[in-house]
C-alpha positions as CSV (number, residue, x, y, z in Angstrom):
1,X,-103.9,-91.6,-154.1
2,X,-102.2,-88.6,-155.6
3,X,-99.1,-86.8,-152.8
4,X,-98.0,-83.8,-153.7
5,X,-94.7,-82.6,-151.6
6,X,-94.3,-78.8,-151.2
7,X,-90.8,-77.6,-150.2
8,X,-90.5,-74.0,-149.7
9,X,-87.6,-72.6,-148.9
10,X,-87.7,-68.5,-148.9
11,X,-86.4,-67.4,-145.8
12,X,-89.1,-64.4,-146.1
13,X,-91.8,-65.4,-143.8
14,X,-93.7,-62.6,-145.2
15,X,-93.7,-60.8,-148.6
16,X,-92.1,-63.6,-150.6
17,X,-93.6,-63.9,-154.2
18,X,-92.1,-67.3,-154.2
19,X,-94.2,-68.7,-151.1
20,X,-97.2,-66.8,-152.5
21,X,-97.1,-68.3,-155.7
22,X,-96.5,-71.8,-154.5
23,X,-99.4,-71.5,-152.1
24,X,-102.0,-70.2,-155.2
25,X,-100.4,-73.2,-157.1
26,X,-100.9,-76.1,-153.8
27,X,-104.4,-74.2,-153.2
28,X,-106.0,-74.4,-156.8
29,X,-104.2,-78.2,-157.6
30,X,-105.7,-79.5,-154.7
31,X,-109.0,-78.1,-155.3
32,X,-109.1,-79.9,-158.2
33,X,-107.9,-83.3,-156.5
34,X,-109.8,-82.9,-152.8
35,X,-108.6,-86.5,-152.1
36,X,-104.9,-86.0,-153.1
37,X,-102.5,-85.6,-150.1
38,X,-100.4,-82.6,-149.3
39,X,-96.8,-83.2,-147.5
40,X,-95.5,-79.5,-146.6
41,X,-91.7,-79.1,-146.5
42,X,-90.7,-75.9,-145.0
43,X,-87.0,-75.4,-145.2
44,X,-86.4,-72.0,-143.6
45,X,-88.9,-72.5,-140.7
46,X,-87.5,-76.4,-139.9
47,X,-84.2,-76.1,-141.7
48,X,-82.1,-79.6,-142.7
49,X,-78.6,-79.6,-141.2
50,X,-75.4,-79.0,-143.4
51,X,-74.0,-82.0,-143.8
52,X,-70.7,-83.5,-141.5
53,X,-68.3,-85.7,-141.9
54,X,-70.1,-87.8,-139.2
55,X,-73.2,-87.7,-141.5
56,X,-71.2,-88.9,-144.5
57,X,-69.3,-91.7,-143.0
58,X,-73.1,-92.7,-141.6
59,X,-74.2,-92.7,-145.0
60,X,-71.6,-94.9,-146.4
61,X,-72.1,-97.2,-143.5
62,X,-74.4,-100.4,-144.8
63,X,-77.2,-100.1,-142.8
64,X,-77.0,-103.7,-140.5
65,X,-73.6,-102.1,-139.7
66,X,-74.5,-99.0,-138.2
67,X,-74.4,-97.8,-134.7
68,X,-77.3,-96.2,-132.9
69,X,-75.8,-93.1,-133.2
70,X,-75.2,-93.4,-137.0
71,X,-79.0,-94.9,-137.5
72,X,-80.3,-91.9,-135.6
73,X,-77.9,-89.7,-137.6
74,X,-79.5,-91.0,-141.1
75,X,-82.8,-90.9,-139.7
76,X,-84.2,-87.7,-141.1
77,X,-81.9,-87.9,-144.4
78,X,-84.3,-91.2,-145.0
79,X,-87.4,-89.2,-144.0
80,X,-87.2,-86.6,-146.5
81,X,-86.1,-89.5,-149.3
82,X,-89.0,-91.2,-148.4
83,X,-91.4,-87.8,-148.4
84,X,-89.2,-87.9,-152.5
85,X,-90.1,-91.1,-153.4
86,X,-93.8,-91.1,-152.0
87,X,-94.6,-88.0,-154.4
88,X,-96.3,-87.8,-157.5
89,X,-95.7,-84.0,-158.0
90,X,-93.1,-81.9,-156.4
91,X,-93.4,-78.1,-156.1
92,X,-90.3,-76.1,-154.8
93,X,-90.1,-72.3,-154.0
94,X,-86.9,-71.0,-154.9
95,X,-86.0,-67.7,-154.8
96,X,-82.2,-66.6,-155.3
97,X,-80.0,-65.5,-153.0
98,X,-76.2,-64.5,-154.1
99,X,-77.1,-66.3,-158.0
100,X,-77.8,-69.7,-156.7
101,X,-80.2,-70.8,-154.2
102,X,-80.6,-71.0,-150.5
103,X,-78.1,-72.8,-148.0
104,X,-81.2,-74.7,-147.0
105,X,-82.4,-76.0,-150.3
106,X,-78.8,-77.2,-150.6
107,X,-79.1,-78.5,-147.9
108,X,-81.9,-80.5,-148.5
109,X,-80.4,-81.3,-152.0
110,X,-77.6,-83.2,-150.2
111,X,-79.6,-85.3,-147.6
112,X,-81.5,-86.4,-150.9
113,X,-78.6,-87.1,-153.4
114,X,-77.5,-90.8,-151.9
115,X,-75.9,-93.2,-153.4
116,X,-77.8,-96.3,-154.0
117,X,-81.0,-95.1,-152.5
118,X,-82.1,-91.8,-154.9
119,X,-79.1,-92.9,-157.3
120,X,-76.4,-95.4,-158.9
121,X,-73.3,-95.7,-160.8
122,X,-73.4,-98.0,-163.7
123,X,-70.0,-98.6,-165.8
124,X,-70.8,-96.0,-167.6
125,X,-72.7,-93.3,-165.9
126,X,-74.8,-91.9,-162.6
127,X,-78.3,-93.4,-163.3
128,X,-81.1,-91.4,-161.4
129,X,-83.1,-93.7,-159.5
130,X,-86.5,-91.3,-159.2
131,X,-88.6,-91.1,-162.2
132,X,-91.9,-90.9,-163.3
133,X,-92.6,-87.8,-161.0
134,X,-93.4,-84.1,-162.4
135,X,-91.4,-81.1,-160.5
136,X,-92.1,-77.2,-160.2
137,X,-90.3,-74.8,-159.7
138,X,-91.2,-71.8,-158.6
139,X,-88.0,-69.0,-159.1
140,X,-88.0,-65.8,-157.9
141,X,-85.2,-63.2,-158.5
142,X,-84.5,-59.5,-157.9
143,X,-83.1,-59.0,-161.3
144,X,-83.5,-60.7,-164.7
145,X,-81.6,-63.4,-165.0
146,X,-83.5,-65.4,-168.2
147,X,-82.0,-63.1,-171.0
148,X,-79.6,-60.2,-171.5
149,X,-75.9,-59.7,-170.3
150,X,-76.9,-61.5,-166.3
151,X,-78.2,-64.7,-167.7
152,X,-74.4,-66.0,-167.4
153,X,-74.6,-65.8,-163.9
154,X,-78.1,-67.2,-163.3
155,X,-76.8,-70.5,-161.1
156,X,-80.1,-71.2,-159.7
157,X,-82.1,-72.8,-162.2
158,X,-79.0,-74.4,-163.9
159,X,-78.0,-75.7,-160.8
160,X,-81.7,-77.5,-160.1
161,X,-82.3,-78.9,-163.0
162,X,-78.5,-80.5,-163.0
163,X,-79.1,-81.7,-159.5
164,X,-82.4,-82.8,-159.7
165,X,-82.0,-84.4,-163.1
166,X,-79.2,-86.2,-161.5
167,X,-81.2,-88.2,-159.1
168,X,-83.6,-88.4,-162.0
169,X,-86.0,-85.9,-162.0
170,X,-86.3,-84.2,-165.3
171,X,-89.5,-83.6,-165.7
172,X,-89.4,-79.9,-164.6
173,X,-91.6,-77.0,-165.3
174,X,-90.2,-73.3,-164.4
175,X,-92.2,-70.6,-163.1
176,X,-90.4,-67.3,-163.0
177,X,-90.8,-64.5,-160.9
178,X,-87.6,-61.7,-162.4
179,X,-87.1,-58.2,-161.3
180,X,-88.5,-57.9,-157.8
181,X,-86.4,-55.6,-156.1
182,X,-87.3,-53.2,-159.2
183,X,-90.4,-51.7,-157.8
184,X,-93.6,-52.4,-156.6
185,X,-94.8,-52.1,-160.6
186,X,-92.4,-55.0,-161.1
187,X,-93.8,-56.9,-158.6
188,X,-96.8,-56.8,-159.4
189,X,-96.0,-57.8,-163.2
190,X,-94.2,-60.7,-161.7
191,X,-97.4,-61.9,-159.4
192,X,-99.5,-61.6,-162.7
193,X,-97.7,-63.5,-165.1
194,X,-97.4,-66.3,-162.6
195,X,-101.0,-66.0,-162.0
196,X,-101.2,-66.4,-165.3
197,X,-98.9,-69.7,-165.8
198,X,-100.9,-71.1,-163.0
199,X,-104.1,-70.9,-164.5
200,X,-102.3,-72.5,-167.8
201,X,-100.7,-75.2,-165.5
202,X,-104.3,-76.0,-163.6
203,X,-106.0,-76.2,-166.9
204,X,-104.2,-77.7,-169.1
């Protein structure tokens, strides 16, 4: 059976193209797979906890070794690797705050990137340890940050495909949504060409 995990992570609860456009993606995939299974992630409504350094050392801590209060401390960490590993597709809604992404989706980002369980160190290199799983990501920006003089500072989309690639997910398609606090007009333009990559993703 086919999972699909969708993480949003807009802290818009309404208006956000991002959410929208994840929703019309989830919606029409599923149609087309009525027995997969859908695991919903929502990041700004349940948000992950920064990390501590009482998280970190619990981490670290081989897992016969641990204390209650450390297992119960890694406990959700290991829930949202597992939700990771059990995908087949992952679909994120990002939309960019400040040039990078949300505190939460870092968050999230570092509860998932552990050592020995999403990743490794050979002599030579980090070796991601999840393959074999496709990724979308949904972006969603008030200016345009894919060309001209602001792409230099366009740390959102750089920034996910180094992390994720890290822990081995490289397979990663990018849906953008630029220029939304340009206008309604721009907004709209936005909605339609995602629309449109949609209907090229569904198909294809």
């Amino acid at each position: 059976m086919t999972t699909l995990l969708h993480i949003d992570s807009s802290i818009r609860s309404t208006g956000s193209v991002s959410r929208q456009l994840t929703a019309e993606f989830v919606s029409r995939w599923t149609a087309a797979r009525p027995s997969a299974t859908v695991v919903v992630r929502d990041l700004a409504r349940d948000p992950v906890p920064h990390l501590t350094e009482q998280m970190m050392g619990a981490f670290f801590t081989p897992s016969d070794s641990r204390s209650p209060e450390q297992a119960k401390t890694v406990a959700l960490s290991d829930a949202l690797i597992d939700e990771l590993l059990a995908a087949d597709v992952i679909v994120i809604g990002v939309p960019m705050y400040n040039f990078s992404i949300s505190s939460a989706l870092k968050a999230w980002i570092d509860h998932v990137t552990r050592a020995g369980m999403t990743f490794r160190y050979s002599e030579t290199s980090p070796v991601g340890l999840i393959t074999g799983k496709k990724v979308y990501l949904f972006t969603a920006s008030g200016g345009v940050y894919s060309e001209g003089p602001a792409q230099s500072m366009n740390f959102q989309e750089t920034y996910l495909r180094a992390a994720l690639g890290f822990i081995g997910l490289t397979d990663v398609t990018v849906v953008r949504s630029e220029g939304l606090a340009m206008g309604e007009p721009s907004v709209e333009v936005a909605l339609t060409r995602g629309r449109r990559v949609i209907d090229e993703l569904i198909t294809a």
